[in-house]
VEXDREN-2710 file (C-alpha; in Angstrom, 1 decimal):
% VEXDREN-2710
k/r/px/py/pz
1/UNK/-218.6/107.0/-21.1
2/UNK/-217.5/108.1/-17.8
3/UNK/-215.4/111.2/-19.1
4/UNK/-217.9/111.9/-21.4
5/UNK/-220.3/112.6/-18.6
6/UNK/-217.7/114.2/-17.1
7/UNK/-217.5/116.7/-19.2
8/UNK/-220.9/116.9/-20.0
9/UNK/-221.7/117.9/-16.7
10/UNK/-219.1/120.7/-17.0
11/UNK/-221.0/121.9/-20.1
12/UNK/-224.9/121.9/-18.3
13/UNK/-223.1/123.6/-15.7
14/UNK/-221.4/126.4/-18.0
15/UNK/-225.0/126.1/-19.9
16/UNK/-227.0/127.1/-17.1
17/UNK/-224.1/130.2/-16.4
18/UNK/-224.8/131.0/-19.8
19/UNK/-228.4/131.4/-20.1
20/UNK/-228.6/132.8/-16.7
21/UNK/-226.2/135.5/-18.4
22/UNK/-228.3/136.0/-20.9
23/UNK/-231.3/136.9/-19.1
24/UNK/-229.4/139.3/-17.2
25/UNK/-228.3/141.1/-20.6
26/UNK/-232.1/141.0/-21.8
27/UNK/-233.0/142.7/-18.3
28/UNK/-230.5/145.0/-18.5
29/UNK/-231.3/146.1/-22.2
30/UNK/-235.2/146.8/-21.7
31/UNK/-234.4/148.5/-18.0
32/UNK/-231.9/150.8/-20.4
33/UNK/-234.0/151.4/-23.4
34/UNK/-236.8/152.6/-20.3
35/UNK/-234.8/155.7/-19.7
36/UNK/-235.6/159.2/-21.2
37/UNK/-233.3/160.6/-23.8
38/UNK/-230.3/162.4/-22.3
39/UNK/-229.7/166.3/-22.0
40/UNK/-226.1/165.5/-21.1
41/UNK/-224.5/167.3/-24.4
42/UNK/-221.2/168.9/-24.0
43/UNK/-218.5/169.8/-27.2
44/UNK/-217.7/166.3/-28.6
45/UNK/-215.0/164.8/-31.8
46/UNK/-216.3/162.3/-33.6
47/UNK/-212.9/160.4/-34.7
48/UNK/-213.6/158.0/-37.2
49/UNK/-210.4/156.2/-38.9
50/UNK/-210.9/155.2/-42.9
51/UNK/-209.3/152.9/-44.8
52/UNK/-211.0/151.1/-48.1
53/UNK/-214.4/150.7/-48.7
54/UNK/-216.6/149.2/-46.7
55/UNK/-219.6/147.7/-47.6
56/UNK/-222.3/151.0/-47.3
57/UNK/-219.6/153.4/-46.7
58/UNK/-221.7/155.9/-47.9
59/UNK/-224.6/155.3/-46.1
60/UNK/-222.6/154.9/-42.9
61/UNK/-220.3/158.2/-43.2
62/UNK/-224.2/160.3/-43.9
63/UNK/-225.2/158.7/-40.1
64/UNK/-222.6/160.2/-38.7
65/UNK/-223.5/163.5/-40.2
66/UNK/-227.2/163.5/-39.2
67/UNK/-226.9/162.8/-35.3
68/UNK/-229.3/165.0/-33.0
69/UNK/-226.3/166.4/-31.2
70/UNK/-225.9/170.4/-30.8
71/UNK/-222.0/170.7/-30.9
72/UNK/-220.0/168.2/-32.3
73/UNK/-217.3/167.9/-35.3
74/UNK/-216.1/165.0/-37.1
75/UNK/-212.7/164.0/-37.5
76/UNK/-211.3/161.6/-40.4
77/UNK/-208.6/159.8/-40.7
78/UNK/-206.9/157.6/-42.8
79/UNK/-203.0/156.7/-43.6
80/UNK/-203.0/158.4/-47.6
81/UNK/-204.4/161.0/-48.9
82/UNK/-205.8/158.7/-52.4
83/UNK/-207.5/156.2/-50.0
84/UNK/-211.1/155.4/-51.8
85/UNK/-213.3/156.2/-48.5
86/UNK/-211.8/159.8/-48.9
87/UNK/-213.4/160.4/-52.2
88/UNK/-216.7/158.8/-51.1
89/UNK/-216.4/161.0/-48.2
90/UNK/-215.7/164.2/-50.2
91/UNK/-219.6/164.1/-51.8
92/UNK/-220.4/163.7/-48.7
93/UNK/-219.0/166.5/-46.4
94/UNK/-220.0/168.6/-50.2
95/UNK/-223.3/168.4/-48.6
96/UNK/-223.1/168.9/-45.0
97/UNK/-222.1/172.6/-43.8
98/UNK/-222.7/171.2/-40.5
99/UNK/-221.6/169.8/-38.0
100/UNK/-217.7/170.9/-38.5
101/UNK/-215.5/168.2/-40.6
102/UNK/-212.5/167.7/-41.4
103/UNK/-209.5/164.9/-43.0
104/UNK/-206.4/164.4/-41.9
105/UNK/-203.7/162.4/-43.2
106/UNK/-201.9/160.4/-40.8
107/UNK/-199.7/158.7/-43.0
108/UNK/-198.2/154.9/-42.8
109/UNK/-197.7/153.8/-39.1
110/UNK/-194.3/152.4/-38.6
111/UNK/-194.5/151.2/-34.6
112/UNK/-198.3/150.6/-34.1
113/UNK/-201.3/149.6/-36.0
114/UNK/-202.3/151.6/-39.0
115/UNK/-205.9/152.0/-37.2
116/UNK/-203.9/153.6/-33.8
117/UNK/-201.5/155.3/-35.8
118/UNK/-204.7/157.0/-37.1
119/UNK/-205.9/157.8/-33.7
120/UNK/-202.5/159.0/-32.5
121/UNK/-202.6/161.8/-35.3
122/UNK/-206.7/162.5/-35.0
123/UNK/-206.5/162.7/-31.6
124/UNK/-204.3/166.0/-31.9
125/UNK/-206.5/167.7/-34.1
126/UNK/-209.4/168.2/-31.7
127/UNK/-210.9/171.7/-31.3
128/UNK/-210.0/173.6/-28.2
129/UNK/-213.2/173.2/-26.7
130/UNK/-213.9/170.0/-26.9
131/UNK/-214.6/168.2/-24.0
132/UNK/-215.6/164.1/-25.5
133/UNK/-213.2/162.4/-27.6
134/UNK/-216.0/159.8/-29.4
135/UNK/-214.1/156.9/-31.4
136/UNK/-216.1/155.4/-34.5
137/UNK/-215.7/152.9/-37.1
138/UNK/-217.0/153.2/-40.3
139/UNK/-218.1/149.8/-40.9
140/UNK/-220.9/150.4/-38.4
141/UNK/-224.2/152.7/-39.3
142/UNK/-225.1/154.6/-35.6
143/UNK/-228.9/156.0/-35.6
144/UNK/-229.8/159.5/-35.0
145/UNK/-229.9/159.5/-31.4
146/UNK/-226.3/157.7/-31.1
147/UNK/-223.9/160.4/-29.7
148/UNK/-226.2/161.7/-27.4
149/UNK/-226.6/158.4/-25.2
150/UNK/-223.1/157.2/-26.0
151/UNK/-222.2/160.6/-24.3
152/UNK/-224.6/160.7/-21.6
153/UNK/-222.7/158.4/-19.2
154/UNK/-219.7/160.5/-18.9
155/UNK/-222.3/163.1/-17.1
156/UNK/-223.4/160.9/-14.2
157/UNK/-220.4/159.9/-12.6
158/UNK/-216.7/160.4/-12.6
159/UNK/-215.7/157.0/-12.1
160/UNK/-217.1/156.2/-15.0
161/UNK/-213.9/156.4/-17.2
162/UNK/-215.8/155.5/-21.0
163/UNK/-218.8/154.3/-22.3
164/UNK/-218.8/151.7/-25.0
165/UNK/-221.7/150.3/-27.4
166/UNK/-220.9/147.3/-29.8
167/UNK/-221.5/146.1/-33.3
168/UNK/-224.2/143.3/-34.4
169/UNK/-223.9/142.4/-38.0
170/UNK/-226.6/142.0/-39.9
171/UNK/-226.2/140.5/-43.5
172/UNK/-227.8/142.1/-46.4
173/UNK/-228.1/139.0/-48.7
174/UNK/-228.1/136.4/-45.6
175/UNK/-225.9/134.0/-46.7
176/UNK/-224.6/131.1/-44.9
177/UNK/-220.8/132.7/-44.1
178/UNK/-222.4/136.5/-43.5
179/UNK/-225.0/134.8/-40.9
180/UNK/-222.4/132.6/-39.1
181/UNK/-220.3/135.4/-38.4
182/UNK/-223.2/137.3/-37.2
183/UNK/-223.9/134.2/-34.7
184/UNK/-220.2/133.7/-33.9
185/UNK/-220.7/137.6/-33.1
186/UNK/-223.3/137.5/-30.6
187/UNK/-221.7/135.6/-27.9
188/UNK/-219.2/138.6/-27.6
189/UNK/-222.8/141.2/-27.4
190/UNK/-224.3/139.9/-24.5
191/UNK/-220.8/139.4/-22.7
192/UNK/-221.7/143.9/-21.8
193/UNK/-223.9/144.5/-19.2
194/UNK/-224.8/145.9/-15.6
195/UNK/-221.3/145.5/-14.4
196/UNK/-218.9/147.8/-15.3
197/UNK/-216.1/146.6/-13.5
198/UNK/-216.2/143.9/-16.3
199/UNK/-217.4/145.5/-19.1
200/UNK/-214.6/146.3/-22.1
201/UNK/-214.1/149.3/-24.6
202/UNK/-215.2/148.5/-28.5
203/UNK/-213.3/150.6/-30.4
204/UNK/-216.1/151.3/-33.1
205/UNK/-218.4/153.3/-30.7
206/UNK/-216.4/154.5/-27.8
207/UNK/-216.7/157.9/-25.7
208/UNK/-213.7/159.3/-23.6
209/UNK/-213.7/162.6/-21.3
210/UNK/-210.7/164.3/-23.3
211/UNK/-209.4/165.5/-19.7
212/UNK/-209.0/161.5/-18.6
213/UNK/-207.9/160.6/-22.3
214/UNK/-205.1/163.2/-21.3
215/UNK/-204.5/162.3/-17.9
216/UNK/-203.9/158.4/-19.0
217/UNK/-201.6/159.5/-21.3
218/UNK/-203.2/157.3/-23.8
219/UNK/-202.1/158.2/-26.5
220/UNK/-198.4/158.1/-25.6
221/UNK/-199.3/154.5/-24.1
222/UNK/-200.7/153.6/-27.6
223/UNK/-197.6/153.0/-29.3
224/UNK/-196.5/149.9/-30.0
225/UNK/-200.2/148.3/-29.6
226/UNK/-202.8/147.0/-32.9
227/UNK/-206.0/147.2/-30.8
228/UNK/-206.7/150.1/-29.7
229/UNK/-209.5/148.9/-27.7
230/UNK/-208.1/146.4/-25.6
231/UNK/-205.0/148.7/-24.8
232/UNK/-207.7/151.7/-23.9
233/UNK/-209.6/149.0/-21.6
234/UNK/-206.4/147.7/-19.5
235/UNK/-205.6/151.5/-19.0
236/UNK/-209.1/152.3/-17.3
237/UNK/-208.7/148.9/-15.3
238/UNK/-205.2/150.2/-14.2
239/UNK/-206.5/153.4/-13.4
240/UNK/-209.8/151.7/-11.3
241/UNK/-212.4/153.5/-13.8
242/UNK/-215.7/151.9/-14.8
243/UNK/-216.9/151.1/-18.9
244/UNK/-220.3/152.0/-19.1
245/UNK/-221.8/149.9/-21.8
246/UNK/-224.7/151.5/-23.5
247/UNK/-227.6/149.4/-25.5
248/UNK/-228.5/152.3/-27.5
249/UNK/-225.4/152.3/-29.2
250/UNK/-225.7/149.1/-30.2
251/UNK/-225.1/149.4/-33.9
252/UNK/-225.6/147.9/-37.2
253/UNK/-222.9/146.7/-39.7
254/UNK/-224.9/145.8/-42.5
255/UNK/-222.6/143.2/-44.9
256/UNK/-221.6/140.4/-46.0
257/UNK/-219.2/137.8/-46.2
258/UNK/-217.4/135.0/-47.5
259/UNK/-216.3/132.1/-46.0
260/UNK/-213.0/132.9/-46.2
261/UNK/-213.6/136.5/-45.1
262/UNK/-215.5/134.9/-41.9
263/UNK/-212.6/132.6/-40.7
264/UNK/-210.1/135.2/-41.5
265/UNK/-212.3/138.2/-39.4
266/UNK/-212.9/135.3/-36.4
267/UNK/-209.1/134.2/-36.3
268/UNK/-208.0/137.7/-36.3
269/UNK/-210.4/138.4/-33.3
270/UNK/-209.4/135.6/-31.2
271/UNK/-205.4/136.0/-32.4
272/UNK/-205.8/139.7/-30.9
273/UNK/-206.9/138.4/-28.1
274/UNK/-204.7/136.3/-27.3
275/UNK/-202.1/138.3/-27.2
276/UNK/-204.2/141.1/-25.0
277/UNK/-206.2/139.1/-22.9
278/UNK/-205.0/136.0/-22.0
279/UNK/-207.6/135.6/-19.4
280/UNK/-210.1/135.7/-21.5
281/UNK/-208.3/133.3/-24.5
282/UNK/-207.9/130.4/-22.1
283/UNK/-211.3/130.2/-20.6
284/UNK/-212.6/130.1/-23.9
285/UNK/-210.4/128.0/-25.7
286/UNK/-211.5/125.3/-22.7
287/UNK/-215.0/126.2/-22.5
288/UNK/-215.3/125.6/-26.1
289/UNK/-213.2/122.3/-26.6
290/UNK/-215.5/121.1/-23.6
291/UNK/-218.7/121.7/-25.5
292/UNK/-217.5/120.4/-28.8
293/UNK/-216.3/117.3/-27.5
294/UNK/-219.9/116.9/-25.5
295/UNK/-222.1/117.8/-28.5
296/UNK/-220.3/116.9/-31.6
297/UNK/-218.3/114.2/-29.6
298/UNK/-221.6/113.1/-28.1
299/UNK/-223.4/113.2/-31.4
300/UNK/-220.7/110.7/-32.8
301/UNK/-220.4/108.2/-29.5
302/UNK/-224.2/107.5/-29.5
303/UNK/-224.4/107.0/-32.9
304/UNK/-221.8/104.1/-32.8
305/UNK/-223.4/102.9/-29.4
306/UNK/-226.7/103.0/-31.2
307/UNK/-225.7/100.2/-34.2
308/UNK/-224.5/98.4/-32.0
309/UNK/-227.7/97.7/-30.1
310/UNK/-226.1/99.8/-26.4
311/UNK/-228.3/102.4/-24.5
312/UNK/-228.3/105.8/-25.8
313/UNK/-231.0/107.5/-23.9
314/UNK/-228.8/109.3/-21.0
315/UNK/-226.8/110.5/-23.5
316/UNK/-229.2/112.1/-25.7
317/UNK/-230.9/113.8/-23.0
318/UNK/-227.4/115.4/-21.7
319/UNK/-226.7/116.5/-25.4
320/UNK/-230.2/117.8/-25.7
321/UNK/-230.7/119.8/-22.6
322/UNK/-226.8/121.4/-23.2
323/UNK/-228.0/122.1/-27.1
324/UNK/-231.7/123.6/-25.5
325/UNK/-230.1/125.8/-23.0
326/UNK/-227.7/127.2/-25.5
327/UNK/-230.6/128.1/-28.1
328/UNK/-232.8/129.5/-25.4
329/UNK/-229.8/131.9/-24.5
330/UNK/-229.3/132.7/-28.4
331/UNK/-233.3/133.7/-28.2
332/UNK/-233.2/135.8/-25.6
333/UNK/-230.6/137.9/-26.7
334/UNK/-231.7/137.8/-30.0
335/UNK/-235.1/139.2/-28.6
336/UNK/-233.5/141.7/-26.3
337/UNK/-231.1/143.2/-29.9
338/UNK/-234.6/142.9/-31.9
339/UNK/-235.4/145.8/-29.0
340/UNK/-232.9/147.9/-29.6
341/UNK/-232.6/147.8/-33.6
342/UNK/-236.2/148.2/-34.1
343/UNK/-235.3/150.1/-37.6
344/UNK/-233.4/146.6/-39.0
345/UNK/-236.4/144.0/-37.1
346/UNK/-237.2/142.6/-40.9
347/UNK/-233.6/142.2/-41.7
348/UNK/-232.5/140.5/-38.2
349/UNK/-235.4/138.1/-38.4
350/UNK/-234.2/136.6/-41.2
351/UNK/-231.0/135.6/-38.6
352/UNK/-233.1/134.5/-36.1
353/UNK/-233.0/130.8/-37.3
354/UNK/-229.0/130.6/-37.5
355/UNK/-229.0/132.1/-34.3
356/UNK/-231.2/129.5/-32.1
357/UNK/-230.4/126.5/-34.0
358/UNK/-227.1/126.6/-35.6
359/UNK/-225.3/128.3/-33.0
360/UNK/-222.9/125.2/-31.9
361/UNK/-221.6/125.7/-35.4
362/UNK/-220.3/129.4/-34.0
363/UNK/-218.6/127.7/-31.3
364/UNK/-217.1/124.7/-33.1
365/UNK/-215.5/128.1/-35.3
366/UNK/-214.6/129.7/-31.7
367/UNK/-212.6/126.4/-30.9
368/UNK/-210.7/126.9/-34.3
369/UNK/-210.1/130.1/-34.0
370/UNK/-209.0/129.9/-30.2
371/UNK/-206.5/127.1/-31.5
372/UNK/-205.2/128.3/-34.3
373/UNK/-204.3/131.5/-32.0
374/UNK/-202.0/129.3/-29.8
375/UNK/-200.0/128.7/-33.0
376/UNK/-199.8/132.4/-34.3
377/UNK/-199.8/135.8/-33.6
378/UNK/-199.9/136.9/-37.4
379/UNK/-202.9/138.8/-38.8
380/UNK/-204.0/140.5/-41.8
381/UNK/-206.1/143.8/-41.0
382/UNK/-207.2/146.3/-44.0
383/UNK/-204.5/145.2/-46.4
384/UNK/-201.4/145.3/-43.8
385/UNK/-199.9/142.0/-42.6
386/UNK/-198.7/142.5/-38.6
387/UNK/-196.9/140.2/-36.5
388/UNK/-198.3/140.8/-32.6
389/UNK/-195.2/140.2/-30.8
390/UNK/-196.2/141.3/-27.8
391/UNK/-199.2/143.7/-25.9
392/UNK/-196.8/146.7/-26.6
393/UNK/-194.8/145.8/-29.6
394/UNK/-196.1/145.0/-33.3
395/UNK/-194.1/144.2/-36.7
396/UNK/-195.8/145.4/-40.3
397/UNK/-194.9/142.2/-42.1
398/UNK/-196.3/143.6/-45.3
399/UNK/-198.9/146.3/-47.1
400/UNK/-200.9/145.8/-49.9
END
């Protein structure tokens, strides 16, 4: 019993870290969606990489085509020129004179990820004058006013080296696997914030001055790499430039899952980032095996202490006050996203109940995932099989 308080002290303490997190996010969010909408609008490329259909492909390519930005063009991507997006894409464009689009076929990546392989191409196709290089995934659906504030940061200060949003999925038949992986999601949303000495790049709603793209070299410093978001993030750290995370550009992926599809998307997250950001795997590998063992442990140990007639009551309350500070920091970012994706309110309350209640199940996933990383460094992304040998050097095992 001793070790078991122990380490349920360790988990109140993280707890109360936690939720005091979260109310900063929630503070941060409102103080954000307070300010007026930005007139910072200079020459921008939307570079959005395709490959397969996504669930609402469609609907997510026509956002990008209706944002309330003056000058911008759209660049897509993808690895062959009979990949399905392109045709859904081809209606699409057939309907738009404006803004500027255009495809380009990158074709298969041999030394990098197919997705930064993509972006190596795209990212020497940009019109003369542009002066943002905006990165896009089409999995996610950005509202009308998207570009504009992801932009806007750039304008206020230099140091600012990019400004990020982030995905929150919201499932479109809500079940069981699609909300988990929405939950399992979450913790990663309200991990952005004030400070953006911590904050990271998300690769599906990024904005880059093309001058500091340029003067990283990133693109040369790409090669080799599978995410292209962590690699962009350790070159503005190197560098001592600021991420700017935006609320406003938090955005919707509306879709579902399986269960399968869930613990292969959660693996592949925490395999990646492993292998990029070791800081960040250990902490939460440990963090996570030191709740589980408190709660689920904990759930287990008084139930045998309670047939055999011992005191369970101390126990209890330590499980209950770790579970209760962990669903009051699930509501209040839940609250503070509700804010923010006012368009999608009915769809995201139909979440809310996964999120405050069931949310040890996200992190009994997180513990799987963070272990099964320690093991391997193979992942299957869009069809291609790559072994992550290193930060700067990846093998395609295989392509479907």
């Amino acid at each position: 019993m001793l070790i078991f308080y122990f380490l349920g002290a360790i988990a109140l303490w993280l707890g109360i870290a936690s939720l005091r997190s979260g109310l900063q996010f929630s503070k941060f969010v409102q103080g954000e969606l307070a300010r007026p909408l930005p007139d910072f609008t200079p020459p921008v490329t939307v570079i959005a990489p395709c490959r397969g259909l996504d669930q609402g492909l469609s609907e997510n390519l026509e956002a990008l085509f209706q944002q309330n930005y003056p000058s911008y063009e759209i660049i897509f991507v993808s690895d062959r020129a009979d990949d399905p997006a392109l045709s859904a894409l081809s209606e699409i464009r057939a309907r738009h004179s404006s803004p500027k689009s255009k495809i380009v076929i990158a074709g298969p990546a041999r030394e990098s990820g197919q997705k930064v392989h993509n972006l190596q191409v795209a990212t020497e196709e940009v019109a003369s004058d542009s002066e943002v290089l905006v990165f896009v995934d089409t999995d996610t659906r950005p509202d009308q006013n998207w570009l504009r504030w992801l932009v806007q940061p750039l304008g206020t200060h230099q140091q600012i080296g990019a400004s990020t949003g982030y995905r929150w999925f919201i499932p479109v038949r809500s079940n069981f696997a699609s909300q988990l992986r929405s939950v399992w999601n979450a913790s990663i949303t309200s991990a952005l914030g004030s400070d953006d000495q911590r904050n990271f790049c998300w690769g599906g709603s990024t904005a880059i001055r093309r001058e500091t793209f340029e003067q990283l070299q990133a693109r040369k410093r790409w090669r080799g790499t599978v995410s292209d978001d962590f690699a962009l993030t350790g070159m503005f750290r190197e560098a001592g430039l600021r991420i700017h995370f935006v609320p406003q550009c938090l955005t919707p992926s509306l879709e579902d899952c399986t269960f399968t599809e869930l613990v292969e998307f959660t693996t592949r997250q925490l395999k990646i980032t492993r292998v990029y950001a070791q800081h960040l795997w250990k902490p939460l590998l440990a963090g996570s095996a030191i709740f589980n063992i408190v709660f689920f442990g904990g759930l287990l140990l008084t139930s045998l202490r309670a047939m055999v007639g011992l005191s369970i009551a101390p126990a209890v309350a330590l499980i209950a006050a770790v579970y209760l500070l962990g669903s009051m920091k699930a509501y209040i970012r839940f609250c503070a996203v509700r804010l923010v994706l006012k368009d999608y309110q009915t769809q995201l309350d139909k979440g809310l109940s996964f999120h405050v209640f069931l949310w040890p199940l996200a992190s009994l996933l997180y513990l799987y995932n963070a272990v099964t990383a320690a093991f391997s460094r193979r992942i299957k992304w869009r069809g291609i099989t790559y072994e992550l040998k290193s930060p700067t050097e990846a093998v395609i095992i295989s392509r479907e």
